[in-house]
C-alpha positions in Angstrom: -176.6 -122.1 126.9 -180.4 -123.3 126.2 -179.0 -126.0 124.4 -176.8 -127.5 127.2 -179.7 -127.3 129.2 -181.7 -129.4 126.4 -179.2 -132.1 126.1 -179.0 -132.8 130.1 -183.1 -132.9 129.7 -182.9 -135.2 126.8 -180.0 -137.4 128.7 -182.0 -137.5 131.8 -185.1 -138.5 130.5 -183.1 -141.2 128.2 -181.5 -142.6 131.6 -184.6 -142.5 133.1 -186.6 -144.5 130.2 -183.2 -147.0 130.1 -184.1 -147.8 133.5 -187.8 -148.4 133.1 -186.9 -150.8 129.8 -184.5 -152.8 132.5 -187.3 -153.0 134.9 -189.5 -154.2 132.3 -187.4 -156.8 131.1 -186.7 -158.2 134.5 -190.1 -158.9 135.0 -190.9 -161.0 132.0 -192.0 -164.2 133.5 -190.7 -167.4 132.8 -192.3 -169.2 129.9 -193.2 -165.8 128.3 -191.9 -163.6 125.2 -192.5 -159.9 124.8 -191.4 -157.9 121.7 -188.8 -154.9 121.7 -191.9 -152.9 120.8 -193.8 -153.9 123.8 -190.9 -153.4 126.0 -190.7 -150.1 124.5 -194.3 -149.4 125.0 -194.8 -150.4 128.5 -191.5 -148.4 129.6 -193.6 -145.5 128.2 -192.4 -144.7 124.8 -193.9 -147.1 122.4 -191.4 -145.5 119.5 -188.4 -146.7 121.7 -187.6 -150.4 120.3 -184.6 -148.8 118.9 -183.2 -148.8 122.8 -184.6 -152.1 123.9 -182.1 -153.5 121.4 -179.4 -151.3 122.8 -179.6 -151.8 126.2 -179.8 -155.4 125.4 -177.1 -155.8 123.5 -175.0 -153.6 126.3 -176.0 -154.3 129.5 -177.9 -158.1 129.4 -175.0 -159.8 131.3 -174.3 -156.7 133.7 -178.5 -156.4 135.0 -178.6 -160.4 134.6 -181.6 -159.9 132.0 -183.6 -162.4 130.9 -182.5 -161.3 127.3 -183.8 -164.8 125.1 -187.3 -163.4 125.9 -187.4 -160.7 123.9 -188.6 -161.3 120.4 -189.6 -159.6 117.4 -193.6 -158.9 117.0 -193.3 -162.1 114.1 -193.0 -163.8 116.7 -189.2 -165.0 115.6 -185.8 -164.4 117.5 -184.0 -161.6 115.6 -180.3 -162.8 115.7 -178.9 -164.9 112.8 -177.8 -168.2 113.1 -174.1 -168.5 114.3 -174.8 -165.5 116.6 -176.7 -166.2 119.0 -180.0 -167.6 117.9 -179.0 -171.1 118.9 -178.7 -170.0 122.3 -181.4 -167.7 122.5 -183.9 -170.7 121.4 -182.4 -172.9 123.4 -183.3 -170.8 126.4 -186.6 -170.9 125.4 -187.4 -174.2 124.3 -185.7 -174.9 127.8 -189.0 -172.9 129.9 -191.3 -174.5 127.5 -192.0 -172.5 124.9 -193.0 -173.7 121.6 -191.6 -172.8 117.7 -193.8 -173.8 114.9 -192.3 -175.3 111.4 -191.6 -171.4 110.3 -189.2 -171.2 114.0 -191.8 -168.6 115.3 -193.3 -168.5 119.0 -197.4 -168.3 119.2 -197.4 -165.2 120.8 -201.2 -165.3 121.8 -200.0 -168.2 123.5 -196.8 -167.7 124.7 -196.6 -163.9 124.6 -196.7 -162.0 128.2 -199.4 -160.2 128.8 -199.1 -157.8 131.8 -202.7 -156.7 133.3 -201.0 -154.3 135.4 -197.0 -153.3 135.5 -195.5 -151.4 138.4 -191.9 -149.6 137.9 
């Protein structure tokens, strides 16, 4: 019985940090990148890139996310040619955001930098 009680806990508090990450992603401005990491951390569990990706990948066209600008701490997109990188730095190159000769973004330059984030 404990256990049941665990796993609606853990789903809970799951749901609830999915909803932060959305919240999070929606407010990247234009002309700005953040990393899954960041995402993560600023939803309030740094060790949570794992479900940036997820909830992505799932629900980007469903919450209307700005999806192309989130990108690895490299600075670099993370999908593979053919599969949506094209599109993804199209996107960006579109709200002015720069790619050196290695395709990465200047992130002290380009990455967001929230001084204070309401959820």
């Amino acid at each position: 019985m404990w256990y049941d009680f665990f796993i609606l806990i853990l789903y809970l508090c799951m749901q609830s940090l999915s909803e932060r990450i959305v919240k999070v992603i929606k407010k990247i401005p234009r002309g700005k990148v953040a990393s899954y990491g960041q995402i993560a951390d600023l939803a309030g569990n740094r060790m949570a890139a794992r479900q940036v990706v997820r909830i992505l990948h799932t629900l980007s066209e469903k919450k209307k996310l700005p999806w192309y600008r989130v990108i690895n701490s490299k600075g670099t997109i993370s999908l593979k040619p053919g599969e949506g990188y094209e599109i993804q730095k199209g996107h960006l190159i579109a709200e002015g955001i720069v790619f050196d000769e290695f395709d990465r973004v200047n992130l002290e330059r380009f990455g967001w930098k929230p001084k204070k984030l309401t959820l």
